[in-house]
C-alpha positions, 0 to 999 in steps of 0.5 A: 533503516529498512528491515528485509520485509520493508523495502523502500518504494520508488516515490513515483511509483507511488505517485502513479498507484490508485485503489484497485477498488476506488480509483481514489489515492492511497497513502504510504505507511512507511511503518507497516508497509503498506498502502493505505485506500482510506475510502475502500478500508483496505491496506495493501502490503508492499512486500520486497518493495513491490505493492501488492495491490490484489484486493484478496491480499489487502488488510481490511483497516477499521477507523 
């Protein structure tokens, strides 16, 4: 079941999506809706389905 701020992302669309900063892949939290580039540290959000891959608007992540 997906609430209003967690559309669902298209899989190949997901697929085609690279770290703005990296170049690396990213992986989909589907709980928190976002992507994750594990090398960056960021966490980009999805918002109505459409990923938000501006750096300013990622979530800086900590291990």
């Amino acid at each position: 079941m997906t609430t209003a701020n967690q559309s669902p992302v298209d899989p190949k669309l997901l697929e085609m999506l690279l770290c703005p900063v990296t170049k690396d892949t990213l992986e989909y939290d589907r709980e928190n809706s976002e992507l994750i580039s594990r090398k960056a540290g960021l966490a980009y959000p999805i918002r109505d389905g459409i990923p938000i891959m501006l750096p300013d608007e990622a979530r800086v992540i900590e291990d």
